[in-house]
TORSE-532749 format. One record per residue: x, y, z of N, C-alpha, C in turn; residue in one letter; residue number from 0. Coordinates in nm, 2 decimals, padded with zeros to 4 digits, always signed. Atoms other than C-alpha are relative to their C-alpha. Example, Ala and Ser with C-alpha at 12.3 -4.5 7.8 and 13.67 -1.06 7.14 Angstrom:
2
{pt {+00.09 -00.12 +00.00} {+01.23 -00.45 +00.78} {+00.09 +00.12 +00.00} a 0}
{pt {-00.09 -00.11 +00.00} {+01.37 -00.11 +00.71} {-00.08 +00.11 +00.08} s 1}
***
This chain:
158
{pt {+00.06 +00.04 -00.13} {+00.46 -02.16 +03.41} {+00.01 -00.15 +00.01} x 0}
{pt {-00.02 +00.18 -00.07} {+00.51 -02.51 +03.58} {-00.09 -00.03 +00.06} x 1}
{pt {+00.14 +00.12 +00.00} {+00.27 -02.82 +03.61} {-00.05 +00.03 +00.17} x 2}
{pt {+00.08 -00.11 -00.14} {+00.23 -02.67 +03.98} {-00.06 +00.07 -00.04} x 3}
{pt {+00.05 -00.13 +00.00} {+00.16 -02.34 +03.90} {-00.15 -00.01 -00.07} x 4}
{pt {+00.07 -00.06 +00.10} {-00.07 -02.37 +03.64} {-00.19 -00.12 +00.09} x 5}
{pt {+00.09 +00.08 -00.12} {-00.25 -02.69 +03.92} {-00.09 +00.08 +00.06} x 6}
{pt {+00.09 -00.11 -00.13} {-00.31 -02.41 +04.18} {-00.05 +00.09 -00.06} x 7}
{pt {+00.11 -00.13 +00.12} {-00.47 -02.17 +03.87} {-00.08 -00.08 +00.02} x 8}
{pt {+00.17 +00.06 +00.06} {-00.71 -02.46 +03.79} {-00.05 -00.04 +00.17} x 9}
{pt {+00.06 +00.05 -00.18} {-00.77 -02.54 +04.21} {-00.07 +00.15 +00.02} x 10}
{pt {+00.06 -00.15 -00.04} {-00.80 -02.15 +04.26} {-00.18 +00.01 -00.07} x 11}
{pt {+00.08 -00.05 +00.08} {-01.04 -02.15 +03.94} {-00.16 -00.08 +00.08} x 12}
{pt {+00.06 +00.09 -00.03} {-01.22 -02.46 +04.05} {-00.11 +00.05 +00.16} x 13}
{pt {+00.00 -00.02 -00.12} {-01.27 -02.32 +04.40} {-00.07 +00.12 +00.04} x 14}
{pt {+00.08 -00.17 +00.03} {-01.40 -01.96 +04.32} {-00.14 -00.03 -00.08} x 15}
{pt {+00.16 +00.07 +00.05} {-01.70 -02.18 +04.14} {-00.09 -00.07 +00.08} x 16}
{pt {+00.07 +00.09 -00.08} {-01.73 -02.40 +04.43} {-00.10 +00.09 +00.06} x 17}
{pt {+00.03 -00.06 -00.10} {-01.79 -02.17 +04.73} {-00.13 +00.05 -00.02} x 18}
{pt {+00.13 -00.07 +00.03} {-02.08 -01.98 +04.57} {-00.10 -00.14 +00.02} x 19}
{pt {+00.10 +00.15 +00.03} {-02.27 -02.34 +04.49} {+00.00 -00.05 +00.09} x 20}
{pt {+00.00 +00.05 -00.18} {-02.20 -02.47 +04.85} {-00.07 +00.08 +00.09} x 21}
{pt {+00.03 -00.10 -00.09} {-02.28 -02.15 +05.00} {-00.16 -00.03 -00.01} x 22}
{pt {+00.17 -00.02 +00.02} {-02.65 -02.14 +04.84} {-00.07 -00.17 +00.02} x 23}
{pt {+00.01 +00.10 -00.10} {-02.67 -02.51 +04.91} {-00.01 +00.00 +00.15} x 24}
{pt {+00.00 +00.02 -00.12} {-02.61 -02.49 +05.23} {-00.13 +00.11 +00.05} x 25}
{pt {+00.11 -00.08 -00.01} {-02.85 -02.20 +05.27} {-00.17 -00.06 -00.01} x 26}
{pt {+00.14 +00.12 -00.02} {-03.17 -02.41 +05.14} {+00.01 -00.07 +00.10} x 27}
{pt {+00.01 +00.05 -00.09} {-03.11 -02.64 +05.34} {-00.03 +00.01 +00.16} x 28}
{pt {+00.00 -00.03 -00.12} {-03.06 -02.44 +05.66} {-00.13 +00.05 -00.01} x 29}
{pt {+00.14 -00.03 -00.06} {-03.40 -02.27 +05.61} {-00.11 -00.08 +00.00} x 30}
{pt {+00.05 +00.14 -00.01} {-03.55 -02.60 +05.63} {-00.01 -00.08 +00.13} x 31}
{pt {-00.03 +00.03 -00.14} {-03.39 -02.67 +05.96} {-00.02 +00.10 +00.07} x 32}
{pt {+00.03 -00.09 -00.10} {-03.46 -02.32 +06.08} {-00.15 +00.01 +00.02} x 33}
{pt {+00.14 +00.03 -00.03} {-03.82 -02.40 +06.04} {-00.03 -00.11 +00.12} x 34}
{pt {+00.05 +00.07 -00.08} {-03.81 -02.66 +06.26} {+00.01 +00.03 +00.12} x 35}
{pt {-00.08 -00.05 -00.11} {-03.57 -02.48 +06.51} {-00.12 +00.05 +00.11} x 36}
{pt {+00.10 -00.10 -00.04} {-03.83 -02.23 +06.55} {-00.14 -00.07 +00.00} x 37}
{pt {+00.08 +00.09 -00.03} {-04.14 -02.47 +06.57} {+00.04 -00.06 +00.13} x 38}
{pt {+00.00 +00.05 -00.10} {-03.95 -02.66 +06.81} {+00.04 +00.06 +00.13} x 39}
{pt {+00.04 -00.08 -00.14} {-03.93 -02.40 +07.08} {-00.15 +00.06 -00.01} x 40}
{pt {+00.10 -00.01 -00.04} {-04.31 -02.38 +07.07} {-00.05 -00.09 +00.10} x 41}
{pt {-00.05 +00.12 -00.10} {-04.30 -02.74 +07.24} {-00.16 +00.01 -00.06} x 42}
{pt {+00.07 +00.02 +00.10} {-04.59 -02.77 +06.97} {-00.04 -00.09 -00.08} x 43}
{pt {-00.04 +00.10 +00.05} {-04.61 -03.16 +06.85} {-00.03 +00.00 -00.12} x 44}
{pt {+00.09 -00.02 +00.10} {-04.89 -03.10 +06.61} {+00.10 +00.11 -00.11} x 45}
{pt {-00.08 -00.09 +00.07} {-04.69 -02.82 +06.48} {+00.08 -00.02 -00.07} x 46}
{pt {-00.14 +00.09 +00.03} {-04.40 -02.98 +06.43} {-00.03 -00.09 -00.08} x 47}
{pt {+00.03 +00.08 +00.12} {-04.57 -03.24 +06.26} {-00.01 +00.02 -00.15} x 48}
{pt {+00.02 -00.05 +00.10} {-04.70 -03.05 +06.00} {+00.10 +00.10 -00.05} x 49}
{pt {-00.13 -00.04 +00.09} {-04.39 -02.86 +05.90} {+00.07 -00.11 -00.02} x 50}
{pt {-00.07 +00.11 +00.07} {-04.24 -03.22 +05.87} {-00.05 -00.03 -00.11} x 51}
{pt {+00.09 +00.01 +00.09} {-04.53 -03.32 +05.67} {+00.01 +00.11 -00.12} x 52}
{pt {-00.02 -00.13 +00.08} {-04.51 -02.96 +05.49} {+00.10 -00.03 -00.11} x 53}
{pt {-00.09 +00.04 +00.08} {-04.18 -03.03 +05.38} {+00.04 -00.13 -00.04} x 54}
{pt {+00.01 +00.11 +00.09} {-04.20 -03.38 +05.27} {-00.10 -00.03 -00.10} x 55}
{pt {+00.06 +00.01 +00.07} {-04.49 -03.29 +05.06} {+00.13 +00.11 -00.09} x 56}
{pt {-00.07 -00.13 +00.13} {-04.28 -02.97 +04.89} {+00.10 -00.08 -00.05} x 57}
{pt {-00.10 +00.12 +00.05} {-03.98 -03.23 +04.88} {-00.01 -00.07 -00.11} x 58}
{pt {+00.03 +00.12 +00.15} {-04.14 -03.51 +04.69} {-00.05 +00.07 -00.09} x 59}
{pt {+00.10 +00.01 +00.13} {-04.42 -03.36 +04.48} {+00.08 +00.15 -00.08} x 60}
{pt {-00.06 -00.12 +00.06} {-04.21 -02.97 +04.41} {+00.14 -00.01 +00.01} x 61}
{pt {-00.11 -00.09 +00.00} {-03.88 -02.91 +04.46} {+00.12 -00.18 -00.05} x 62}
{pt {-00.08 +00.13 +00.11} {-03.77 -03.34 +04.28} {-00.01 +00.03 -00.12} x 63}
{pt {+00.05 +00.00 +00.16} {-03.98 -03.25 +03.96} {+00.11 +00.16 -00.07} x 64}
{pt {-00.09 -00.07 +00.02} {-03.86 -02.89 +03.98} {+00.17 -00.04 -00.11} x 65}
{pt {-00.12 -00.03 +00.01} {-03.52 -02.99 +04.05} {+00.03 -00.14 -00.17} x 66}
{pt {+00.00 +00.06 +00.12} {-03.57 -03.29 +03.79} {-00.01 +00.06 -00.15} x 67}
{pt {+00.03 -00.06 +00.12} {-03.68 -03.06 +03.49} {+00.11 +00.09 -00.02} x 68}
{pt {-00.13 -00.09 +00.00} {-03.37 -02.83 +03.52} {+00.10 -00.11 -00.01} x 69}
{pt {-00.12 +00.10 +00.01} {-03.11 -03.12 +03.53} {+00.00 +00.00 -00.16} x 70}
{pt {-00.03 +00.04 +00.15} {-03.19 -03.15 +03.14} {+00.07 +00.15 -00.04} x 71}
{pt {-00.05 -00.09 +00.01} {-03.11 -02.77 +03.12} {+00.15 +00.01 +00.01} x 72}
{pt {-00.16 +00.01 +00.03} {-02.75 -02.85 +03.27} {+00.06 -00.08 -00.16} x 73}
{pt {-00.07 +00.11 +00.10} {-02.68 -03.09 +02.99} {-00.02 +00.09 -00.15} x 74}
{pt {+00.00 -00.06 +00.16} {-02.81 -02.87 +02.68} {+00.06 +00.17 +00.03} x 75}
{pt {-00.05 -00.08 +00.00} {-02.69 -02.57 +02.82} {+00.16 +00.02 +00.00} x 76}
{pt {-00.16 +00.04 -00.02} {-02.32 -02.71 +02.86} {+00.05 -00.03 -00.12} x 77}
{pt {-00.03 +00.04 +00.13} {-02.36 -02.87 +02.51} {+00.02 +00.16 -00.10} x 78}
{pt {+00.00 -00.07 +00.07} {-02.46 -02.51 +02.37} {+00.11 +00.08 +00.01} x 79}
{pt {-00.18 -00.07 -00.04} {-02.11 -02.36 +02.56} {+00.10 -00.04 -00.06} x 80}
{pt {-00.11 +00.07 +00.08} {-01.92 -02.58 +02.42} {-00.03 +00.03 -00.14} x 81}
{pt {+00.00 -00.02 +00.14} {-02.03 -02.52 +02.09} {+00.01 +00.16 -00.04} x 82}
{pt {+00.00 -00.15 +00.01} {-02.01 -02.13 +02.13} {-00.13 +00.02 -00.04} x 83}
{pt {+00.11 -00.02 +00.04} {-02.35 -02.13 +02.04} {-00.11 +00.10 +00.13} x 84}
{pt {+00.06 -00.02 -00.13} {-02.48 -01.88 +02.39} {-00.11 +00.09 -00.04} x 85}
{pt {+00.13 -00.03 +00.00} {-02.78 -01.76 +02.19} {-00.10 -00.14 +00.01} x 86}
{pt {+00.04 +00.14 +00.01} {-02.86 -02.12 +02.19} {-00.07 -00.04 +00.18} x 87}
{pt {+00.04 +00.00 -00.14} {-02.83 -02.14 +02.54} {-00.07 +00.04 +00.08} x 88}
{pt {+00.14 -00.07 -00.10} {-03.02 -01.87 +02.66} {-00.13 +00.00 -00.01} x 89}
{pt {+00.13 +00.08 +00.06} {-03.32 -02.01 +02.43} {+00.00 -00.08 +00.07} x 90}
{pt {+00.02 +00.11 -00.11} {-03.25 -02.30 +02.65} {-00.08 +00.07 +00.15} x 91}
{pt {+00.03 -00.02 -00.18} {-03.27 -02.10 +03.00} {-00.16 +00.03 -00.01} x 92}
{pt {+00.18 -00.03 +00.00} {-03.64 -01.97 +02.86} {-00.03 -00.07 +00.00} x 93}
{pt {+00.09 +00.08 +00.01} {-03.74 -02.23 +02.77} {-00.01 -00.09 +00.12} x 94}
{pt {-00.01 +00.06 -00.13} {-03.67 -02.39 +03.12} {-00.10 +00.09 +00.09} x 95}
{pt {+00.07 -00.07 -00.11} {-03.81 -02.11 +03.27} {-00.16 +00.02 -00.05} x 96}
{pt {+00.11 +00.04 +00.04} {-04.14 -02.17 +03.07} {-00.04 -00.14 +00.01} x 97}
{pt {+00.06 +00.15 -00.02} {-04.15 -02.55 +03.14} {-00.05 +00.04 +00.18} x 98}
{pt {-00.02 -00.01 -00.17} {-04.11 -02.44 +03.51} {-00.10 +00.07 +00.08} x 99}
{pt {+00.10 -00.05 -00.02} {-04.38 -02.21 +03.50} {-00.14 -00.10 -00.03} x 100}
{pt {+00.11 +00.10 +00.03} {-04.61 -02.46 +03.32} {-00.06 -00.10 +00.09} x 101}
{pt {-00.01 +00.11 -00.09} {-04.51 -02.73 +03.54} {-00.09 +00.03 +00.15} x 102}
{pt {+00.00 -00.05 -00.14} {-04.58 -02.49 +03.85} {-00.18 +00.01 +00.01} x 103}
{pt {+00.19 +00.01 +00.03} {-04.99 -02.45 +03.74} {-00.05 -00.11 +00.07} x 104}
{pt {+00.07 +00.16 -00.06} {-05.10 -02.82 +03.81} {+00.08 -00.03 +00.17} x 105}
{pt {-00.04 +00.07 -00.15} {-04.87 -02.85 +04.12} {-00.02 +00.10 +00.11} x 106}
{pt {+00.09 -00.08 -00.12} {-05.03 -02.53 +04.28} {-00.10 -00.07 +00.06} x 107}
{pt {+00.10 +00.07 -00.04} {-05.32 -02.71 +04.24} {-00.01 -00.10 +00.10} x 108}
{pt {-00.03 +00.09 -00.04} {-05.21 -02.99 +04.38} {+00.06 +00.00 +00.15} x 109}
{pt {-00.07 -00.02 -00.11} {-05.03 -02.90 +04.67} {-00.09 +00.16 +00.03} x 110}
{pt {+00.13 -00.09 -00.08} {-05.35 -02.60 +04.75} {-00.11 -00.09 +00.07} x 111}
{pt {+00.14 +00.09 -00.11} {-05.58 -02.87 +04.83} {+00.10 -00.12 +00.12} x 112}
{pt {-00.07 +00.09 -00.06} {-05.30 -03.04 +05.03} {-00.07 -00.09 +00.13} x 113}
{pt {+00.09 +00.02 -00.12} {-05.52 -03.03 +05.36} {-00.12 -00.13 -00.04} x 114}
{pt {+00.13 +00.08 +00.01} {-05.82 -03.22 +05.23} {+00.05 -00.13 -00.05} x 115}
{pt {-00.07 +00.13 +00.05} {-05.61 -03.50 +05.04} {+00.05 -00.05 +00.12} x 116}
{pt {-00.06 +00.02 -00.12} {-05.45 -03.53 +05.39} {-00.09 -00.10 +00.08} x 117}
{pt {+00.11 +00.00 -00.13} {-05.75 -03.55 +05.61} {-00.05 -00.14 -00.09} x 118}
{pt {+00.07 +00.12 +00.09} {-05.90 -03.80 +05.32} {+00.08 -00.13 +00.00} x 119}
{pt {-00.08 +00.13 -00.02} {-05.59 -04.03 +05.38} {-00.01 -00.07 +00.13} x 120}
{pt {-00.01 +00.07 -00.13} {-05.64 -04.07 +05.73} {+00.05 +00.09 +00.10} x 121}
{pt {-00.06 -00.08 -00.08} {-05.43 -03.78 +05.89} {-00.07 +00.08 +00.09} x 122}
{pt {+00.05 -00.07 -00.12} {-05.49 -03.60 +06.19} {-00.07 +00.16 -00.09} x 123}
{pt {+00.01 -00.12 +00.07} {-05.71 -03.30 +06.09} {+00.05 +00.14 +00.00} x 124}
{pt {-00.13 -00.12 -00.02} {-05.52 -03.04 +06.28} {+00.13 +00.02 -00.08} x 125}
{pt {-00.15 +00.03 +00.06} {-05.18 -03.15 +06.16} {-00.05 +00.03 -00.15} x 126}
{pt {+00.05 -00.02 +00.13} {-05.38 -03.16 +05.82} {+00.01 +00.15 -00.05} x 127}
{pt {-00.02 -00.14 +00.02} {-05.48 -02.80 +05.84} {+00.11 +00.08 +00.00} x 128}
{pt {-00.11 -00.12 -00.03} {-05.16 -02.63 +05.97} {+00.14 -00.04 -00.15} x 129}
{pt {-00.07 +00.06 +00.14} {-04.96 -02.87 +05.68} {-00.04 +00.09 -00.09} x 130}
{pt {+00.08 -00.08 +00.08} {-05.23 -02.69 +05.42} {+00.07 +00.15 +00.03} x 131}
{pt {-00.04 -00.16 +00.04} {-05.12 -02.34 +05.51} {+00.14 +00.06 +00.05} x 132}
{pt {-00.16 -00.07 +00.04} {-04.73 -02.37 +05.58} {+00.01 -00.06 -00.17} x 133}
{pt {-00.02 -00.01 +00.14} {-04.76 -02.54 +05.17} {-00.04 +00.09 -00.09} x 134}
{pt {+00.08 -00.12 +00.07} {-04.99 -02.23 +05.07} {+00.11 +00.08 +00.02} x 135}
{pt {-00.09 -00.13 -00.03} {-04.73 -02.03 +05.24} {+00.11 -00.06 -00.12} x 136}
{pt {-00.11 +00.02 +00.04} {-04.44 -02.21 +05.08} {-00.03 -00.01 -00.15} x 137}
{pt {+00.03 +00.06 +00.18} {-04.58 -02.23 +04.71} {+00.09 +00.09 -00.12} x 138}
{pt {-00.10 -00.09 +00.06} {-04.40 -01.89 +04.62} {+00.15 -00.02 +00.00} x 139}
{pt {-00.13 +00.04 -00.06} {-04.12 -01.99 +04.77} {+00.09 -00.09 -00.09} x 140}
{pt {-00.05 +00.08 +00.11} {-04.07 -02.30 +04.54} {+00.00 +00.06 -00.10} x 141}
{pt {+00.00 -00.08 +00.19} {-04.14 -02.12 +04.21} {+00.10 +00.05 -00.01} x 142}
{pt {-00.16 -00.11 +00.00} {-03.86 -01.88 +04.30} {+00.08 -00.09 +00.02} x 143}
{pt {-00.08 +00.15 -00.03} {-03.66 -02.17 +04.42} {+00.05 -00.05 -00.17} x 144}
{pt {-00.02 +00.03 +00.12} {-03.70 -02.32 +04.08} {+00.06 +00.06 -00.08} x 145}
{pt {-00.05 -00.06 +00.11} {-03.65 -02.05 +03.86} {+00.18 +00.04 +00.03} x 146}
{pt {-00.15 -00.02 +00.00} {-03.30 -01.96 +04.06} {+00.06 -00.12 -00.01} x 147}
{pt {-00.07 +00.14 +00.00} {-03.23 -02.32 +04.03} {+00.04 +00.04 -00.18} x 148}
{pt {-00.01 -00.02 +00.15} {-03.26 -02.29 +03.67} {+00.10 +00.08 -00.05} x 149}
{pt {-00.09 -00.08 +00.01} {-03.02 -01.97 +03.69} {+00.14 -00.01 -00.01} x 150}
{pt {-00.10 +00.00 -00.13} {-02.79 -02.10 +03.90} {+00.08 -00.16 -00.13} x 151}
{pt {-00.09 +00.08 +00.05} {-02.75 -02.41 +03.65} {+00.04 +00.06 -00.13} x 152}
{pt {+00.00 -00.06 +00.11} {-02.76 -02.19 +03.37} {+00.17 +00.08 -00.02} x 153}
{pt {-00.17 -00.02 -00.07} {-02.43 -02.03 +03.51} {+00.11 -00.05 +00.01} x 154}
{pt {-00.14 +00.04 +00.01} {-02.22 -02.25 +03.59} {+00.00 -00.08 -00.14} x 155}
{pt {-00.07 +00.10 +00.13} {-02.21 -02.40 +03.23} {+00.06 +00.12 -00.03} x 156}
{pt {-00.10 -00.05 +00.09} {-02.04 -02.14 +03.15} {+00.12 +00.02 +00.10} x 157}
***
């Protein structure tokens, strides 16, 4: 085979890895913007508010640490591929998926009383409340989020 041929193997290969990883990227994201879609044909300001607020509380305080605590999983689960070691690995993915769980306890907490920390900063109390129960709503949402993040990097090391 020739230094073409064997190019458009590693583009093809390269490419058949991407699309998945783009696709579900792109997906988070869009249900983020379809929340707002749909908010913003209520003509709702308060509303609107607090799904901004919503998701800039799940943003910073869940889905940075989350996505922060799995980034070390890329790196030791790539090391343990490389070493052919993929009982190693999969010890790794538990053990991700037990930090992620642990992690997820205090920042229930934390993001349950969202409303009252809110209102206590200064925030409008409406906007306060309806923030408080799209983050109640969304709290499942991240955990699973997480744990497929954790999957998803778990995967591509190999």
């Amino acid at each position: 085979m020739n230094a073409a041929g064997k190019n458009s193997d590693y583009l093809c290969s390269i490419f058949k890895m991407w699309v998945p990883l783009a696709l579900s990227q792109l997906m988070v994201f869009f249900l983020e913007i379809l929340n707002f879609i749909f908010i913003g044909h209520l003509n709702d300001a308060k509303s609107l508010a607090a799904i901004g607020l919503g998701n800039m509380l799940c943003n910073i305080f869940a889905f940075a640490l989350a996505l922060g605590m799995t980034s070390a999983l890329e790196t030791l689960a790539s090391q343990a591929y490389g070493a052919r070691n993929y009982h190693l690995a999969g010890v790794y993915l538990t053990r991700a998926e037990a930090i992620l769980t642990v992690l997820f306890i205090p920042l229930t907490a934390f993001l349950f009383f969202a409303a009252p920390m809110l209102k206590a900063l200064g925030q409008d109390h409406e906007v306060s409340d309806l923030t408080g129960i799209y983050v109640r709503w969304a709290l499942p949402a991240i955990y699973l989020f997480s744990l497929t993040d954790a999957h998803r990097i778990f995967l591509s090391a190999f």
